[in-house]
C-alpha positions as CSV (number, residue, x, y, z in Angstrom):
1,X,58.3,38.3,17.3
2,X,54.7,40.0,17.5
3,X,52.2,37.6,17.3
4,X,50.4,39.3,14.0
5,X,54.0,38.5,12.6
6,X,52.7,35.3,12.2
7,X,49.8,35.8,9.6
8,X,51.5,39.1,8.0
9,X,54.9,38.3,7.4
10,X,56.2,36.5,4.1
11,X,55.3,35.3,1.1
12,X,53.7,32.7,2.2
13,X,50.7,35.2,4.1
14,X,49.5,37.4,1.4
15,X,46.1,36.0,1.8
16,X,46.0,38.4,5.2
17,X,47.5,41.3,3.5
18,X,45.4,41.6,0.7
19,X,42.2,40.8,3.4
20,X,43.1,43.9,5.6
21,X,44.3,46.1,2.0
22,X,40.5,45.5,1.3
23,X,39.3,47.5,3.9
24,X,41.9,50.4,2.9
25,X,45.5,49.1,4.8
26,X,48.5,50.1,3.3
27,X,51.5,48.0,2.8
28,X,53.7,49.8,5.5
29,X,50.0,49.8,7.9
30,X,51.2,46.5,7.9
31,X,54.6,46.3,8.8
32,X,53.4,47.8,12.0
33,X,52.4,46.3,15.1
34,X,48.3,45.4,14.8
35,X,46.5,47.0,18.0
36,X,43.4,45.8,18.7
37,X,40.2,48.6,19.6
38,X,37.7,46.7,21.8
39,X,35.2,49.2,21.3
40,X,31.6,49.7,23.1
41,X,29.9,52.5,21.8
42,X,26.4,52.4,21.5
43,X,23.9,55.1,21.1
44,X,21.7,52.7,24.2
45,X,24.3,53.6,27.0
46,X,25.1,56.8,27.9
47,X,28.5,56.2,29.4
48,X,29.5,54.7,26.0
49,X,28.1,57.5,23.8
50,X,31.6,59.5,23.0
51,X,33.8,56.5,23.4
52,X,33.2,57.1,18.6
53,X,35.5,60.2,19.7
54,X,37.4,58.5,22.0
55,X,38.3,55.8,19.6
56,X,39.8,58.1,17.0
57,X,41.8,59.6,19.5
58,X,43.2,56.1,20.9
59,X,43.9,55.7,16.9
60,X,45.8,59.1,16.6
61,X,47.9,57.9,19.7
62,X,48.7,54.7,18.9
63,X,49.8,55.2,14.9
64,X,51.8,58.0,16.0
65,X,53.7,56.0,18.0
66,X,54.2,53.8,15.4
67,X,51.4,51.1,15.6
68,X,48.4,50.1,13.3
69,X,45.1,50.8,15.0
70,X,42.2,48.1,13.9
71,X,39.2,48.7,16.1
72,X,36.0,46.3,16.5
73,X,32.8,46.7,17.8
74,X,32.2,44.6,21.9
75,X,28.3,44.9,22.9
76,X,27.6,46.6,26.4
77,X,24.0,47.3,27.9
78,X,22.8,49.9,30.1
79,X,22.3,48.6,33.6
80,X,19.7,51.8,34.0
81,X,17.7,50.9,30.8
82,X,17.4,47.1,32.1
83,X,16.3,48.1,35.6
84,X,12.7,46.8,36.8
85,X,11.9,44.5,34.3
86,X,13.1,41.3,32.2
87,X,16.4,43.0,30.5
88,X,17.8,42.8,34.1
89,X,18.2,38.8,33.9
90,X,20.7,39.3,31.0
91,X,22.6,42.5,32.7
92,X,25.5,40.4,34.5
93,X,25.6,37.9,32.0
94,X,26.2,39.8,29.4
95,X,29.8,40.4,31.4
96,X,30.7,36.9,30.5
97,X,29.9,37.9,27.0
98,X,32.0,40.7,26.5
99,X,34.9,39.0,27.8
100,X,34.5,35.8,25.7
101,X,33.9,38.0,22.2
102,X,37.1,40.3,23.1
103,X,39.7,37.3,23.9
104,X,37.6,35.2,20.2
105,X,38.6,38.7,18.4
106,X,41.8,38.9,19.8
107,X,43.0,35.4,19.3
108,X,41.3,35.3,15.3
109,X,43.2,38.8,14.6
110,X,46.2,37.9,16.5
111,X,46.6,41.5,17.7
112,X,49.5,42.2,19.5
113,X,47.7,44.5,21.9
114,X,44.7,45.8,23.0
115,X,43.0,49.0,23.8
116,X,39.3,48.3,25.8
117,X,36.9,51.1,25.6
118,X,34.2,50.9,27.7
119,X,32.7,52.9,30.8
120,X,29.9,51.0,32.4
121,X,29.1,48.2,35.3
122,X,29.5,44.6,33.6
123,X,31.6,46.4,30.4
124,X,34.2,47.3,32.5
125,X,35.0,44.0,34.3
126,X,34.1,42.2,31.5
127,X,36.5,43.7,29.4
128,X,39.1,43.3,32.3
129,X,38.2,39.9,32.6
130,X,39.3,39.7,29.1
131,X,42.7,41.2,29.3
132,X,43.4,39.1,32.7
133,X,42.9,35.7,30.5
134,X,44.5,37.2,27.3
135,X,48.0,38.2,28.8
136,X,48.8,40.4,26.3
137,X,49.5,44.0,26.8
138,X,46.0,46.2,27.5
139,X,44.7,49.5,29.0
140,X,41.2,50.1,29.9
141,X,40.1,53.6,28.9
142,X,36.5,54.3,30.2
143,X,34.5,57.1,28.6
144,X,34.5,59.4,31.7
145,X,31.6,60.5,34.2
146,X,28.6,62.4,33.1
147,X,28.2,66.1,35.1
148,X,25.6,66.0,37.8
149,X,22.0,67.5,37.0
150,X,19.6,70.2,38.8
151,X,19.9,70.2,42.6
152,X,16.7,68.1,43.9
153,X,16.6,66.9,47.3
154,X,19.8,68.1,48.6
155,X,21.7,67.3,46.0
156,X,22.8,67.8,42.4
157,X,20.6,64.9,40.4
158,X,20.7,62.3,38.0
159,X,19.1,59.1,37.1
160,X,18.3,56.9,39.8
161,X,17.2,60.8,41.5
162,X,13.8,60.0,39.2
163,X,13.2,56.6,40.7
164,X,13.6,58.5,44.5
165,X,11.1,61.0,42.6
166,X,8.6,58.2,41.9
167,X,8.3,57.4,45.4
168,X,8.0,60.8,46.7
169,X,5.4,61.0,44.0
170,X,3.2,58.3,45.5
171,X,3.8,59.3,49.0
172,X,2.2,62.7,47.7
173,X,5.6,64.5,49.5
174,X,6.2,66.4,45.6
175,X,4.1,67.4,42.7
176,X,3.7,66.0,39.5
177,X,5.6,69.1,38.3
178,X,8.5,68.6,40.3
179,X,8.7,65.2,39.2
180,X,8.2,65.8,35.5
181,X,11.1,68.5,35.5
182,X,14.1,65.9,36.4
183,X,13.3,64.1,33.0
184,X,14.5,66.6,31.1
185,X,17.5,68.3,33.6
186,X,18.7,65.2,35.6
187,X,20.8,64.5,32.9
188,X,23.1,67.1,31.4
189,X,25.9,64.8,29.0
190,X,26.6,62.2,28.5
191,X,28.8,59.8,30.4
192,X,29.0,57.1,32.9
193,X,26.2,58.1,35.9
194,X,27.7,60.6,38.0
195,X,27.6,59.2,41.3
196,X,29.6,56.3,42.6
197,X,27.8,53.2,41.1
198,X,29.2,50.2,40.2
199,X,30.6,52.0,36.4
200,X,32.6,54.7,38.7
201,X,33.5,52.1,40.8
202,X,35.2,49.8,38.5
203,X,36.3,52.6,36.1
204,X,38.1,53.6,39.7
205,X,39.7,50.4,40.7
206,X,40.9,49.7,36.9
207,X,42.8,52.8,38.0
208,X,43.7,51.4,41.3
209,X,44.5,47.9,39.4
210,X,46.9,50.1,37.2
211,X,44.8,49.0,34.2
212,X,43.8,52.8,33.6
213,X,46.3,55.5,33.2
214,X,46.1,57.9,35.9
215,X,43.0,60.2,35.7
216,X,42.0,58.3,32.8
217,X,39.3,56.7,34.8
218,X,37.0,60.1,36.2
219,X,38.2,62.3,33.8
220,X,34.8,63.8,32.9
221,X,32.8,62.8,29.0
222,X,32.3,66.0,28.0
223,X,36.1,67.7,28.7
224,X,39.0,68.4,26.8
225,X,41.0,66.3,28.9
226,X,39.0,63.2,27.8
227,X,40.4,63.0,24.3
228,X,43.8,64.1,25.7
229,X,44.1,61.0,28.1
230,X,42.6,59.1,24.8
231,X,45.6,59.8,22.8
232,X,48.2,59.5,26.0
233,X,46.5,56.1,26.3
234,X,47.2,55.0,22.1
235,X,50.8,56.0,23.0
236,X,51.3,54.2,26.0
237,X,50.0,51.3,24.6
238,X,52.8,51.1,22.1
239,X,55.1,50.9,25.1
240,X,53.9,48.2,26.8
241,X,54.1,46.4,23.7
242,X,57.5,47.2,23.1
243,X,58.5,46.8,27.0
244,X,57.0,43.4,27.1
245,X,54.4,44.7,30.2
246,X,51.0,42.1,29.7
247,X,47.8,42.5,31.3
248,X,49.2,39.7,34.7
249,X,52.1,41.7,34.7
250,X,50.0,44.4,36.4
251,X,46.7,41.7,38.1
252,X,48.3,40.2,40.9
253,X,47.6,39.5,44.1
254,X,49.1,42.5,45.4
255,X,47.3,44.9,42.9
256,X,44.2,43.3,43.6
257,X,44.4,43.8,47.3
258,X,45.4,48.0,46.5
259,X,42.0,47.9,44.4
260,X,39.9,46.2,47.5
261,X,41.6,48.5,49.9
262,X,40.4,51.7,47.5
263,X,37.1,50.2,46.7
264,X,36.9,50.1,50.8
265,X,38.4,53.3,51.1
266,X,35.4,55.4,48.6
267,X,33.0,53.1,49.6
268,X,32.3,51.6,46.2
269,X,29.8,49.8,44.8
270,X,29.2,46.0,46.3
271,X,29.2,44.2,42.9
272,X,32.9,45.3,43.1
273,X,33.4,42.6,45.3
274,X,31.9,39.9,42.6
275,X,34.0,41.7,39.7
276,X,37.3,41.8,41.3
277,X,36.5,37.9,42.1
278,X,36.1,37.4,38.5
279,X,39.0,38.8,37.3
280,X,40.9,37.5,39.9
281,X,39.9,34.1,38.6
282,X,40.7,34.6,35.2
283,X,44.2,35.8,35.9
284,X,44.4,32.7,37.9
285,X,45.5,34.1,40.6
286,X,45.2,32.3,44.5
287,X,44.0,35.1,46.1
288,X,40.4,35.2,47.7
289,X,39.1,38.4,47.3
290,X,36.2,37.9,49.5
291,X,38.5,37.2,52.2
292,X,40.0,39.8,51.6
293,X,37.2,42.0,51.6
294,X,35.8,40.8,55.2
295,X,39.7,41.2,56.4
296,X,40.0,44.4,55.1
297,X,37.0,46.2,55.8
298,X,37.7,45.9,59.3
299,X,40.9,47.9,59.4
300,X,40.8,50.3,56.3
301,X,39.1,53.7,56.8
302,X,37.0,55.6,54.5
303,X,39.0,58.3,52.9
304,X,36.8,59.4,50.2
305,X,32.7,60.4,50.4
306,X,30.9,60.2,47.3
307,X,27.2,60.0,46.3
308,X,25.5,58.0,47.5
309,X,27.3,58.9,50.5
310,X,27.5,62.1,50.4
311,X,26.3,64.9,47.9
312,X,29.2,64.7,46.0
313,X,29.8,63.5,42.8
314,X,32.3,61.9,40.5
315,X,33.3,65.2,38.7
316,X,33.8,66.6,42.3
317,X,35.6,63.5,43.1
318,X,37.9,64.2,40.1
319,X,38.5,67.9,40.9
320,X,39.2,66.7,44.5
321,X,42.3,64.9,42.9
322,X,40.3,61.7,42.2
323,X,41.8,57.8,42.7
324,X,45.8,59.7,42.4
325,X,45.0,61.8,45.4
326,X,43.3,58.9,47.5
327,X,45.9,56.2,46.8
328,X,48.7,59.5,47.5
329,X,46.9,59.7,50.9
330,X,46.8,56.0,51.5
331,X,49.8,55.1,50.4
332,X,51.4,53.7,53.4
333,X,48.4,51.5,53.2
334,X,49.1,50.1,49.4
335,X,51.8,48.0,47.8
336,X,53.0,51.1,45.6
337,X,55.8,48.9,44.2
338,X,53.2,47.7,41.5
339,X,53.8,48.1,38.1
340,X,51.2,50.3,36.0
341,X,50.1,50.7,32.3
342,X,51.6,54.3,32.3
343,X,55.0,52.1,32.6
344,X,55.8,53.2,35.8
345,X,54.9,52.1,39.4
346,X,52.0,53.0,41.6
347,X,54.6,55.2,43.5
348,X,56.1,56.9,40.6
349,X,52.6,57.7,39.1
350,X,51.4,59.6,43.1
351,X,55.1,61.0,42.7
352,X,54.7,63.0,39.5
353,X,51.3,63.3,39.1
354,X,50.1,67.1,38.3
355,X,47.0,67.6,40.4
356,X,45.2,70.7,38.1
357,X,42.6,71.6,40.5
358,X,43.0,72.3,44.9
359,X,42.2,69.3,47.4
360,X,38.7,69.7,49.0
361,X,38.4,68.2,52.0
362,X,34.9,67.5,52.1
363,X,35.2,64.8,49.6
364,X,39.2,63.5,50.2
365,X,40.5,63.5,53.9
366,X,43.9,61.3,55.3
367,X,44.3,58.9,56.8
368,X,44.8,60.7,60.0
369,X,41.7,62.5,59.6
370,X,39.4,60.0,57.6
371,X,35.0,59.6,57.6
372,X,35.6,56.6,59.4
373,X,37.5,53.9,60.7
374,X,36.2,51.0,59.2
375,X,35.5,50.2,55.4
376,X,33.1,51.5,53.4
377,X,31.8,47.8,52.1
378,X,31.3,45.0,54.6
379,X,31.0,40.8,54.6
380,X,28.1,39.4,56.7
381,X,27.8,35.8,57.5
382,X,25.1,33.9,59.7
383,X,22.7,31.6,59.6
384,X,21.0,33.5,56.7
385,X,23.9,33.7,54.7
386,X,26.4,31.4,55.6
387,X,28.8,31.3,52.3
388,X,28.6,35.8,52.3
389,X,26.1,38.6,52.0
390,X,27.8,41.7,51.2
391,X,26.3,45.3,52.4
392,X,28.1,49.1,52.1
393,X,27.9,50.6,55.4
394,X,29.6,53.6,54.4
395,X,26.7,54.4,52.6
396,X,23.7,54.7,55.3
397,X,22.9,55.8,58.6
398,X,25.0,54.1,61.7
399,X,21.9,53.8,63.3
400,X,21.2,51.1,60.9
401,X,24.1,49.4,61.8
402,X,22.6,47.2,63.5
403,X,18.7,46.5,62.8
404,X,16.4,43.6,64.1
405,X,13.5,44.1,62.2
406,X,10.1,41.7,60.7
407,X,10.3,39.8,57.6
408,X,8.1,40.5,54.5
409,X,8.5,38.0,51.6
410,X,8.2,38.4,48.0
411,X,9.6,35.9,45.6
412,X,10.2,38.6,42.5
413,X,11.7,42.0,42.4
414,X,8.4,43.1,40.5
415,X,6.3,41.6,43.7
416,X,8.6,44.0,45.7
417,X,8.2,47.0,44.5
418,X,4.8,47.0,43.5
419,X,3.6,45.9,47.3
420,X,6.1,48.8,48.2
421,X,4.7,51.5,46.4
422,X,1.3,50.3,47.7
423,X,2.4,51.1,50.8
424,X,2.2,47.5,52.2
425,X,5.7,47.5,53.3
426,X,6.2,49.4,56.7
427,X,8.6,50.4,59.2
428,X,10.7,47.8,60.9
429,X,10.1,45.4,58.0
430,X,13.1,43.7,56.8
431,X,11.9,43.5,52.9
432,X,13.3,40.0,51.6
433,X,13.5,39.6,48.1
434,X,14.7,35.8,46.9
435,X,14.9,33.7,43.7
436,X,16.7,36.6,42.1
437,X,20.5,34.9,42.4
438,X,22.8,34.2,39.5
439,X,20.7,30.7,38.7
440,X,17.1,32.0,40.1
441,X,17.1,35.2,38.9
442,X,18.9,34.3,36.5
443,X,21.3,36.9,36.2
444,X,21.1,38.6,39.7
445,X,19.2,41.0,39.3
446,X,19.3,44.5,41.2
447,X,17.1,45.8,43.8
448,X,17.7,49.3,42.7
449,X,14.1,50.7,42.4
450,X,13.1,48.8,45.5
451,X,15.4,50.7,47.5
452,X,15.0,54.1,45.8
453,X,10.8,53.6,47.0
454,X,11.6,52.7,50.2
455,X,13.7,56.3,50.0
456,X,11.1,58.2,48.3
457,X,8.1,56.3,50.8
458,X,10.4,58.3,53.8
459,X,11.5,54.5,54.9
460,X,15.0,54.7,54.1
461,X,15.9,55.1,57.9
462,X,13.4,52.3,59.3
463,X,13.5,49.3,57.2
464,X,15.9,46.7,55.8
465,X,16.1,44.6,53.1
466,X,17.9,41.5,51.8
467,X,18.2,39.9,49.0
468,X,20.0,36.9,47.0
469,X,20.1,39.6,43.8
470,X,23.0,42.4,44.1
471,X,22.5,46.2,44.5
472,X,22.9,49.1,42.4
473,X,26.1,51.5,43.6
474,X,23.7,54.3,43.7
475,X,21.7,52.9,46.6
476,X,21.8,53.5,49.8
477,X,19.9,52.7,53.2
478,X,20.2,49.3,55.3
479,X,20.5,46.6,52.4
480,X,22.1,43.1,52.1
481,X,22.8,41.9,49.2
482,X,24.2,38.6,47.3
483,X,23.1,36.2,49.8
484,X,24.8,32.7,49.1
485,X,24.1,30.4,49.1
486,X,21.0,31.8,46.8
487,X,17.3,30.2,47.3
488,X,17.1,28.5,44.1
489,X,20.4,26.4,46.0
490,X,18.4,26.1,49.1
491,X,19.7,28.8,50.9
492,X,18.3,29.1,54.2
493,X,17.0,32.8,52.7
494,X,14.8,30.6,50.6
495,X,12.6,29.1,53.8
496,X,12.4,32.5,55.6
497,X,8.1,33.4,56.3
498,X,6.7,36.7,56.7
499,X,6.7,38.1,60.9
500,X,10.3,36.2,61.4
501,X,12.5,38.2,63.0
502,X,16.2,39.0,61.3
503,X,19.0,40.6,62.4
504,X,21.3,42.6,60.9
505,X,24.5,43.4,62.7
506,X,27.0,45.0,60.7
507,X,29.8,45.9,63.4
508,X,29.7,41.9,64.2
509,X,29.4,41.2,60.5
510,X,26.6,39.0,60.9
511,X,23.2,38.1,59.5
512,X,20.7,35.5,61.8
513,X,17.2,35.0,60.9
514,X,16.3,34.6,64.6
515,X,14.5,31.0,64.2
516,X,15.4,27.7,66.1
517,X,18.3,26.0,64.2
518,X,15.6,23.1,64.7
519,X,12.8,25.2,63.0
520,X,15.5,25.9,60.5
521,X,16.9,22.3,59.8
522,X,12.6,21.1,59.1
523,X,12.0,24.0,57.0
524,X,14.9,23.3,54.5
525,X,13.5,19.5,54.4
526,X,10.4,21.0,53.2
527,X,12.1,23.2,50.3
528,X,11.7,22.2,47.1
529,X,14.1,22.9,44.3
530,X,12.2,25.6,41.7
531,X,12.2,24.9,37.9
532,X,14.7,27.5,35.9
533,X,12.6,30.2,34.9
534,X,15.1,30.1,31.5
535,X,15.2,26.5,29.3
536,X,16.7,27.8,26.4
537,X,18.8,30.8,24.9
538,X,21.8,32.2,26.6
539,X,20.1,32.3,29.8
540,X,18.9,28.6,29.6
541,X,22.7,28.3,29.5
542,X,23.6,30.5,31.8
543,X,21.0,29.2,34.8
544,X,23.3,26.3,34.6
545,X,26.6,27.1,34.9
546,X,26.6,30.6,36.8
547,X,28.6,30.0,39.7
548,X,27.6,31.7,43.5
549,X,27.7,35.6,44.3
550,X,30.6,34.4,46.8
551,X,32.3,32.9,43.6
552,X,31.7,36.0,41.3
553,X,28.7,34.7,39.7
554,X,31.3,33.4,36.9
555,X,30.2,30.5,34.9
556,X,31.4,27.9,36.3
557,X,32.2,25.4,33.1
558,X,32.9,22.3,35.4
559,X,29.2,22.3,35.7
560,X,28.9,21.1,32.3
């Protein structure tokens, strides 16, 4: 039996019927099987801007295939819009959000399925997270990538290319005119940012998870094929109802560790390593991904170059053959025996997938031939981080690779980038930026326009910087981020003083402040614990229960 059978069969149940016949239901809508629309369009995110199209075309899918579409509205913020400033603190909790408001709709409806719409960095695993602790058949269908903007700097632009701009700007390296002109053509549609950020990312590994239909992750906003993968996706979804295929059918172990090995293999965005933690934990599942990730890293190579490490984008990623294409090529690596939501395994999907437009090399190789050797995101422990810090090699120079280098402190992301743009920060400083975990910040907060100055300032190939907050996908350079355990726990990060010397050493995944384990131990007496910058409100809430970065900065409710 269905589970909306319960409330919408029999005499006894009119009181449902006649609810949903007030909003225009018929009596045979109702005889159908009820499919949730976890929907996330906004007119604030960009990425989520069509999914109004989208929707109807999900709807078109999945009543001709003989369901009863009912969509509802899921929040979803802009992780651009929040950058730099107080909106940021609420960013990754608002993940927690969207999954707890998805499972409370689909448990008062009692849908007997759900379609999640969403394109962007906590939406995505949020909405994941969701389906992993629902069990009930689901796709994610993201809204697709936006198309990259004017060339500037090498490179076709877009958002985060105004922030690199900025710093140029104060460096006096452009002119006011050249920096003016990327606010109105670094943006050409709408769409998920168009290099390979944490929204690409996760829309990727849904893919890789089998969440996604294949394509149905890149495909990009403003093309045809977006609405056609839309209505593929309402269809499908009718199928895993009646086949009996739920969300942990697909999340296991095994299709988590495909996901880690692809996120390794493109060089994804770090926070990947914190989402696929999280929904990991809510499909209870006993595998630890950041294990997994430090194993891993060592032996997978990077297939796939995408901006920000390299010029290309996610719409040349797509036309390259996208996720299909790198899983095809590294599928000896992969457990291909995993089921899918297309209803067919990882190997059957590679096997009969249509590929529309010719490999290109320059942004796929093999695995014979691949970028390099090693994965594209990395685990560092050490004395500075001795629970995990998590940095994406595959994204910067190898001469960074390893990088001793002189403290500077700032206890704020705001303190950061302003002594930055000041030009206080110089080279071989290794910028530290603390108090910014999931309970300090609170909300880890990203270091994104501190890293795009040190780029624009020309220091991207002669400084460092660390940090108990996480990282935008977008950046690049010699960066460490969620740093457990964080200061506001007394992580030794907390007690580091300006002119210490750290060292970062990526091929020994390690990260020492170079201090006397003595000088170390006496410092930490010192510490004291800092007063939540939150008291009340959902962050008051949050500063309490958010678990580490090593633990997926979930909220941890044994806190309580």
């Amino acid at each position: 039996m269905h589970r909306s059978e319960k409330i919408l069969r029999g005499i006894d149940n009119q009181y449902y019927r006649a609810t949903y016949k007030s909003m225009g239901f018929t009596t045979e809508d109702l005889k159908r099987p009820i499919i949730g629309i976890a929907n996330a369009w906004s007119e604030c995110v960009p990425g989520h801007f069509n999914l109004r199209q989208v929707a109807q075309r999900v709807k078109d899918g999945i009543y001709r295939a003989g369901g009863t579409p009912v969509e509802f509205g899921v929040i979803g913020g802009c992780d651009g819009m929040a950058q730099g400033h107080d909106g940021m603190h609420y960013i990754l909790p608002s993940r927690e959000i969207i999954a707890n408001s998805v499972e409370s709709m689909a448990q008062i409806n009692l849908f007997d399925a759900i379609v999640l719409l969403g394109s962007c960095d906590k939406i995505v695993p949020g909405l994941l997270m969701a389906a992993a602790r629902l069990d009930i058949p689901c796709i994610l269908l993201p809204g697709g990538p936006m198309e990259g903007g004017i060339v500037f700097d090498g490179r076709q632009s877009d958002q985060t290319s105004s922030a690199e701009a900025y710093g140029m700007l104060s460096a006096n390296k452009i002119t006011e005119e050249e920096y003016k002109v990327l606010e109105e053509c670094s943006c050409p549609t709408c769409g998920s940012c168009s290099y390979l950020g944490t929204a690409n990312t996760m829309c990727s590994l849904s893919e890789a998870l089998g969440m996604t239909l294949p394509d149905g992750g890149i495909v990009p906003a403003s093309s045809a094929a977006r609405l056609a993968v839309a209505e593929e996706t309402g269809i499908k979804i009718m199928e895993l109802l009646e086949k009996g295929i739920t969300s942990r059918k697909i999340i296991t172990n095994e299709s988590i560790r495909n996901a880690i090995k692809v996120c390794l293999a493109m060089s994804g965005s770090t926070n990947a390593v914190m989402h696929l933690t999280a929904i990991a934990h809510e499909a209870e599942l006993d595998i630890d991904v950041l294990e997994e990730f430090g194993t891993l890293s060592k032996t997978t190579p990077q297939v796939a170059k995408i901006n920000p490490a390299s010029k290309y984008n996610m719409v040349d990623f797509y036309r390259a053959g996208g996720v299909v294409r790198l899983m095809s090529e590294m599928s000896s690596i992969l457990d291909t025996d995993q089921m899918t939501v297309s209803g067919k395994t990882v190997a059957e999907n590679i096997a009969g997938h249509r590929y529309l437009y010719p490999v290109d090399r320059r942004v796929i190789r093999t695995l014979d031939d691949p970028f390099g050797y090693t994965g594209g995101v990395a685990v560092l422990r050490g004395n500075l981080a001795p629970d995990t810090g998590i940095t994406k090699p595959g994204a910067f120079d190898k001469s960074l690779h390893h990088f001793v280098g002189e403290a500077i402190c700032f206890d704020s992301e705001e303190e950061a980038e302003e002594a930055i743009i000041a030009g206080k920060v110089r080279e071989g400083h290794v910028v530290v930026i603390r108090y910014e975990g999931p309970k300090g910040g609170p909300g880890m907060r990203e270091m994104f326009k501190a890293m795009k100055y040190l780029y624009g300032r020309g220091l991207a190939l002669t400084t460092a910087l660390i940090t108990d907050g996480r990282f935008s996908g977008t950046n690049n350079g010699c960066f460490v981020g969620h740093i457990s355990p964080e200061a506001a726990e007394g992580g030794p990060i907390a007690i580091v003083q300006d002119g210490d010397k750290i060292e970062i050493d990526v091929d020994n995944s390690s990260l020492n402040l170079l201090v006397s384990e003595e000088e170390i131990a006496e410092r930490l007496k010192r510490w004291k614990r800092p007063e939540p910058k939150f008291k009340k409100g959902y962050l008051g809430l949050y500063c309490k229960l958010a678990a580490s970065g090593a633990k997926g900065a979930i909220m941890d409710y044994s806190l309580l």
